[in-house]
C-alpha positions, 0 to 999 in steps of 0.5 A: 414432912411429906405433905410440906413437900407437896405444898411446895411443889404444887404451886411449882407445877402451876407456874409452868405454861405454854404459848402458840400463835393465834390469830381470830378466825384461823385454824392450824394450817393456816397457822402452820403455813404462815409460820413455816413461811416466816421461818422460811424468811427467817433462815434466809435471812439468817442461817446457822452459824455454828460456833465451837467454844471451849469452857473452863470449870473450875468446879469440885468433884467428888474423891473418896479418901481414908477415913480419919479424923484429921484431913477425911472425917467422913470418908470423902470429900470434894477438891477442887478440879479444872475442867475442859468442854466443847459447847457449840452454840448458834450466833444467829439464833436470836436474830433468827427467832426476832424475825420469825415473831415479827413476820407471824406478827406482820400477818395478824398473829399474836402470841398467846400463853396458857397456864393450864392445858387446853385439852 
């Protein structure tokens, strides 16, 4: 069983990759100037507007109980609860992220993505 196990997640943890900015001929700091330089703009032009929301769940949680046959054989079991949270979010993010991809693509960069590490 366990080797079913390994055969499912390996090709899990393949899958996963990472991207960077690349242009030819660049190097890191130019490649980190030019994209503090971008998102400069992009901060300008779009600050953070943090919004608070509340959300509503409505999901089950886990109660022990009595254990008998009738209403708890197995000595638990899961009712259903409302529940209430804060969660912030940031309006502009999306805009913000756009305008930084289009001025590092303004200034020649591409973004490049990798499935296996680059040691």
């Amino acid at each position: 069983m366990k080797t079913y196990g390994l055969l499912i997640l390996l090709p899990i943890a393949t899958l996963t990759g990472c991207s960077r900015w690349e242009r030819p001929g660049a190097n890191d700091v130019s490649r980190q100037a030019d994209y503090a330089a971008c998102e400069a703009r992009g901060f300008d032009r779009f600050p953070p507007d943090v919004v608070r929301d509340i959300e509503f769940d409505y999901g089950d949680k886990y109660v022990t109980c009595e254990k008998n046959k009738k209403t708890c054989p197995n000595g638990y079991r899961y009712e259903p609860r409302p529940s209430l949270r804060t969660v912030q979010s940031d309006r502009n993010q999306n805009a913000r992220t756009a305008t930084i991809d289009a001025c590092m693509y303004g200034k020649g960069w591409h973004e490049k993505t990798y499935y296996w590490p680059q040691w």
